[in-house]
MARDREN-624458 format. One record per residue (C-alpha): x, y, z. Coordinates in pm, whole numbers, plus 32768, in hexadecimal, padded with zeros to 4 digits. Layout:
<sites>
XYZ
...
</sites>
This chain:
<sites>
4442383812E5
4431393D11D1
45313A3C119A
44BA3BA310E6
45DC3C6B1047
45753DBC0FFF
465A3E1C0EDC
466A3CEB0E59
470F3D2E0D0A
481D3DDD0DE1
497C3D5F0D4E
49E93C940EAF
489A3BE60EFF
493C3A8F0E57
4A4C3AAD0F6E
49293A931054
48A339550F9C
49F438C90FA2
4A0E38E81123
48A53826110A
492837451045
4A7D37201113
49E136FE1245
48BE36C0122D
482736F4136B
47E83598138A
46CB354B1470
46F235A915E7
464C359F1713
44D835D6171D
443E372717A0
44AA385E16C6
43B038FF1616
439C381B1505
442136991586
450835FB1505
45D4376114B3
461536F51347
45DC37E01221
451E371E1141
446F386C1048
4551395E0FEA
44643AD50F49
45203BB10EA9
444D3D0E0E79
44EE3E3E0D95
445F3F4F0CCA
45753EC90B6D
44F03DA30AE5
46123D880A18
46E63D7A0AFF
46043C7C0BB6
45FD3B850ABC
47923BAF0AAF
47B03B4F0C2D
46D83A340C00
47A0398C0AF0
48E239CB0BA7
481839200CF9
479737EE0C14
48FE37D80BBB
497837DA0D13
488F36AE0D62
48B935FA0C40
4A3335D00C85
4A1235B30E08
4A2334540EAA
492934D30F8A
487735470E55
473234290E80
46E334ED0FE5
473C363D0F56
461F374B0FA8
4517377D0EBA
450238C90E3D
43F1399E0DDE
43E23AF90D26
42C53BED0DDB
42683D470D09
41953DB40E09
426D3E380F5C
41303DB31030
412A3C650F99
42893C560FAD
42633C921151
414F3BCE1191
41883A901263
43293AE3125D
43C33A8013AD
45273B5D1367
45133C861280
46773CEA11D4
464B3E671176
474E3EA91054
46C33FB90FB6
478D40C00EDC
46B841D90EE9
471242A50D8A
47C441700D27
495141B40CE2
492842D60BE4
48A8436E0D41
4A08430D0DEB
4AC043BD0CD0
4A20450F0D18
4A4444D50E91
4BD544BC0E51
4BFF459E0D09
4B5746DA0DC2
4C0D46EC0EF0
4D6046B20E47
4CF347D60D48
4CF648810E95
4E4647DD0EFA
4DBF4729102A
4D9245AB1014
4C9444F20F6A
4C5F43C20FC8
4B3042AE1014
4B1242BE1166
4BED43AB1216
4BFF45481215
4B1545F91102
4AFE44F2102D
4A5644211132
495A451111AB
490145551033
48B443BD1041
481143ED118E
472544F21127
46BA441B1010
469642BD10A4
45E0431C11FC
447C434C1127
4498420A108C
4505416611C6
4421420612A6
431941881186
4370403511AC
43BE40261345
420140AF131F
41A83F7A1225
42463E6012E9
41AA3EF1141A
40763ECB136F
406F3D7F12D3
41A13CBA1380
41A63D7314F0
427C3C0E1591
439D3C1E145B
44B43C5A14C9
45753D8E13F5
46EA3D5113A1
47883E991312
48683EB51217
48043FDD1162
4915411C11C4
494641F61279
490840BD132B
48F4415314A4
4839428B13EE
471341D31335
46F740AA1474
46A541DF1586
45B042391487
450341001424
452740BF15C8
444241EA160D
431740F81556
43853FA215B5
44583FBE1712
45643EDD175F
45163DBB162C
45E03E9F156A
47563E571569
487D3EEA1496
49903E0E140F
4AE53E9B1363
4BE93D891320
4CFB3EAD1378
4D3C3E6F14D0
4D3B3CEF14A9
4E273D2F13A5
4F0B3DE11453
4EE43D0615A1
4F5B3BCD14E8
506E3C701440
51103CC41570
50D83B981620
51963AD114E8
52A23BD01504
52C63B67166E
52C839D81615
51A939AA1698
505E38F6167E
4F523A0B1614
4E1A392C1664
4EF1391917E1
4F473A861815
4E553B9318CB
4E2A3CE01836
4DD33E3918CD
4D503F0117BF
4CCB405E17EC
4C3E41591707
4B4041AB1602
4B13411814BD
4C45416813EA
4CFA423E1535
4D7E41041624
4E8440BA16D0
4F2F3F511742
4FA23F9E18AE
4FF83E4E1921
50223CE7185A
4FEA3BD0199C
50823A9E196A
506D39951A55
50173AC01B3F
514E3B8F1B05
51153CC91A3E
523B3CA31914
51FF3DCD1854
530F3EB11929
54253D6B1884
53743DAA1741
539D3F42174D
552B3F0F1794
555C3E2B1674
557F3EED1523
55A43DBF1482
54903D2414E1
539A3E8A1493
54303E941348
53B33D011316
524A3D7D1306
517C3E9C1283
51333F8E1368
527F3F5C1403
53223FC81281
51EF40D2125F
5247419D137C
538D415713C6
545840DF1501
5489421815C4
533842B01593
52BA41341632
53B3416D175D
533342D41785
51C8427C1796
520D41361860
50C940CA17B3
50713FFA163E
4FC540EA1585
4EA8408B149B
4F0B40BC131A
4E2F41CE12D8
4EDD429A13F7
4FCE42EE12E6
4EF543F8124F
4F0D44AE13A8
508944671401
5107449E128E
502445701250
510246451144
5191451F1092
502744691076
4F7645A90FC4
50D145A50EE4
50C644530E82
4F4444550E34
4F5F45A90D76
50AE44F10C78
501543D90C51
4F7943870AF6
4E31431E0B6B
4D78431F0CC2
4D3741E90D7F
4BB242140D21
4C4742650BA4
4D09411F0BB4
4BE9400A0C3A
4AC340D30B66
4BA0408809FB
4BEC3F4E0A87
4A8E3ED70AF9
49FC3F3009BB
4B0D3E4608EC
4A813D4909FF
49073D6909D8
492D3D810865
49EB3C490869
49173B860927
47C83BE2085A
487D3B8D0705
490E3A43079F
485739E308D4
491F387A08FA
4A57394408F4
49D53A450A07
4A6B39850B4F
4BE0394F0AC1
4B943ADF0A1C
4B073B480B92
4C563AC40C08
4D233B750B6B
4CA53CA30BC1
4C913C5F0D1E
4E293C1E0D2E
4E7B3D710C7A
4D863E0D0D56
4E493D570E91
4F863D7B0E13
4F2A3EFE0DB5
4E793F4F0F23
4F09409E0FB8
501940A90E8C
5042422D0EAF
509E4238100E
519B40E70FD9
521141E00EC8
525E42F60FAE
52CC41F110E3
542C414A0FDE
532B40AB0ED7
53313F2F0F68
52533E420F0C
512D3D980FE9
517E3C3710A4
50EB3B1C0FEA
50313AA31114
4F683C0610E8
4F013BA60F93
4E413A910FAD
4D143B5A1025
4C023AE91118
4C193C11123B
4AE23CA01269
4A0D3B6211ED
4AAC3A7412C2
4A843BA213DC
49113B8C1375
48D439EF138F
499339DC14DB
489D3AEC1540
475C3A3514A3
47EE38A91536
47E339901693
46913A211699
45D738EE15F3
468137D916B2
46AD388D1811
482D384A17F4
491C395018AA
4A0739E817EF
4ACF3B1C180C
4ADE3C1D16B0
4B2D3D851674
49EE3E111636
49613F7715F4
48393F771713
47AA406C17EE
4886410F1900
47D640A21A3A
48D040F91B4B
4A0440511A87
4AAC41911A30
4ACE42851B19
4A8E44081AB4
49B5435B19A9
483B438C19D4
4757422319E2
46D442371856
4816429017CC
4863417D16DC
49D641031732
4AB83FEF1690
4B233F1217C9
4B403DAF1823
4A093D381877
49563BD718E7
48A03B2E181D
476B3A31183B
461D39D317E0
45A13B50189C
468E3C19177D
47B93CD617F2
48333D611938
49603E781943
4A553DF61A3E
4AD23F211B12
4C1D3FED1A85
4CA440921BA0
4D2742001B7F
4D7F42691A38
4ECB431119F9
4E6A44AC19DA
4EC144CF1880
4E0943BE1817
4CBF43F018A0
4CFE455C1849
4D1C44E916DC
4BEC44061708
4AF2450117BA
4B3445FF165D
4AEB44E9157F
49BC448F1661
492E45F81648
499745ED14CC
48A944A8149C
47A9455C155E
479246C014C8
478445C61373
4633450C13F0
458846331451
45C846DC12E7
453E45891296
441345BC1364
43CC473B133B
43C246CB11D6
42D845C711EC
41FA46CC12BE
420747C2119B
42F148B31241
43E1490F113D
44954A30121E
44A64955133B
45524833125A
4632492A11E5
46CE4979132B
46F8482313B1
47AB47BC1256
486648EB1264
48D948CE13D8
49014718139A
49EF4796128A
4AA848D21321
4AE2480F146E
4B7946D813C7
4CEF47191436
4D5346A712D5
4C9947AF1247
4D6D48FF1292
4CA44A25124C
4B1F4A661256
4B3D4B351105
4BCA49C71082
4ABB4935111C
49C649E8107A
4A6149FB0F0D
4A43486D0F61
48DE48610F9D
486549330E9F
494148A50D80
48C3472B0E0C
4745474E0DEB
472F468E0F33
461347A00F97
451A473F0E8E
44EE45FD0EEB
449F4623104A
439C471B0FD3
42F546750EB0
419345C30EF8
41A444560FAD
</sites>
């Protein structure tokens, strides 16, 4: 079975070989698309050879010390996006449109505004949106082209922005992953005592905006125990991030990122005094990275890991800041989230064994007051015919109220994204302007605008494909 990664220079593709390696998705039952459901070619495609030939050291290293290293994957470098899509089975998109000296503008310009910047979320993240969507729309038309049965993975963000898009070309064999609400699923289940592989989870939201609204364990829903114990909240992040009483207000776990929204004031403050943005922080340290890997490529896997721990151990820093300044569990260090997210996904598809993950998938019916192709971050069930959205229930008012904005944020974003594309430079403007003036983190259209004028967001959706 071969594996594509799109982006595959990107700085966490080695956690994805290690989950290979790890698990190894030892050989299953026959049927899934490719047999025996073991990853045998691993492709990595990016437009940095540099940084190419860095990841491949560090994933030669990986094998090398592995006991499992004499079964490891082979790995092969592809220039060419077509030739690296040709014949894959699972595509992992991982792309950094603008690479990271892109993320730095998308946070610097909105805080020179005084509204966050940051990857994913507010201005910052439509900034990144605007940006990625050509490239990913690009793509979603290529593997259409020359591998129509692959099967897409997403990990490129805005993730539930860019896998509605790349959906629109390849249907429902595109799925979303974000290790957040796994994260924040197990947590709480630890914090209870119990199992996390044991527990049930209903999860609602969209890609960085859910909400934990019951933790099932051996059918009882423990969450209501875990939302009267301050002691146990302040025993895990989110619990420490947003505090006790806000918890017992919502009566729900809120995602991490759901800080920028409920602390709104202190987030922008902390991001504004801090020395460096989070973008400033991994771009200086990436580049120490690469350069050590090309000048000592047998040093690059113990380099590449110790880069990966201060970028753990540094994850969200400003808003821990803000929150008392405590430090993250070491349980939350160790990495493998969204990669082990990813393989359980992959194991499910190509064996045609049922499993249950948190997925970013189209709507269906699962939410209601969501419409059908609305990408939403859910529970869903898993097996070898992709991902099915279990049904939510009714969603608490302010919630859904908080998701529908962000919905019509993501959309007004794709169609500036499209009107570009179609040469309409007025009719991109709008839709930026109203994706941007209608974020509720954004607080003032004249902002908004000073924002996408000082960004350069607009010549790029207007520049010749």
């Amino acid at each position: 079975m071969r594996l594509t990664v799109l982006g595959g220079g990107g700085f966490r593709v080695p956690l994805v070989y290690r989950a290979l390696l790890d698990e190894g998705l030892d050989p299953g039952p026959a049927g899934g698309p490719a047999g025996s459901g073991r990853v045998t070619e691993v492709v990595l495609y990016d437009t940095d050879s540099p940084r190419l030939d860095a990841i491949g050291a560090v994933l030669a290293g990986q094998a090398a010390a592995h006991p499992a290293g004499a079964a490891a994957p082979a790995v092969r470098v592809a220039t060419a996006l077509d030739d690296a899509l040709r014949g894959a089975d699972f595509v992992f998109s991982a792309i950094r449109a603008g690479g990271l000296d892109g993320r730095t503008r998308d946070e610097r310009v909105p805080l020179a505004e005084g509204v966050l910047g940051q990857e994913t979320t507010g201005a910052g993240g439509v900034l990144y949106g605007l940006r990625t969507l050509p490239a990913a729309v690009r793509i979603a038309e290529r593997i259409a082209a020359v591998a129509p049965d692959a099967w897409v993975i997403n990990f490129t963000n805005p993730a539930g922005l860019v896998t509605e898009a790349m959906q629109r070309v390849l249907g429902d064999r595109v799925i979303g992953i974000c290790d957040s609400p796994v994260g924040l699923c197990r947590r709480a289940a630890r914090a209870l005592g119990a199992d996390p592989d044991r527990a049930q989870y209903d999860y609602v939201g969209l890609n960085h905006l859910g909400w934990l609204r019951r933790l099932l364990v051996d059918g009882r829903d423990r969450l209501p125990e875990l939302l009267a114990d301050a002691g146990r909240l302040a025993s895990f992040e989110e619990g420490r991030l947003f505090g006790a009483r806000w918890l017992r207000a919502l009566g729900a776990l809120p995602n991490e990122y759901l800080y920028y929204y409920y602390f709104r004031r202190e987030a922008v403050a902390a991001a504004a005094g801090a020395a460096a943005t989070r973008g400033e922080f991994l771009r200086d340290q990436q580049r120490r990275f690469y350069a050590e890997a090309a000048a000592r490529p047998a040093d690059a896997p113990a380099a590449w890991e110790r880069a990966r721990r201060e970028r753990e151990e540094t994850y969200l820093a400003e808003a821990r800041a803000a929150g008392g300044g405590w430090q993250r569990d070491a349980r939350d260090l160790d990495g493998g989230g969204y990669d082990r997210v990813a393989l359980a996904l992959m194991r499910a598809i190509a064996r045609g064994e049922r499993t249950t993950l948190i997925l970013n998938v189209r709507n269906r019916a699962a939410v209601p007051g969501l419409d059908a192709d609305a990408v939403v971050e859910v529970p869903c069930l898993v097996d070898a015919g992709g991902a099915r959205p279990l049904a939510a229930g009714p969603v608490e008012p302010a919630q859904l109220g908080l998701m529908l904005q962000l919905k019509a944020v993501e959309r007004a974003t794709a169609e500036a994204v499209e009107r570009g594309a179609a040469g309409d430079a007025a009719g991109a403007r709008r839709a930026a302007l109203r994706a941007l003036a209608l974020h509720p983190l954004v607080d003032s259209v004249h902002t908004a605008e000073r924002v996408l004028d000082a960004s350069g967001a607009l010549a790029g959706l207007t520049a010749p494909r």
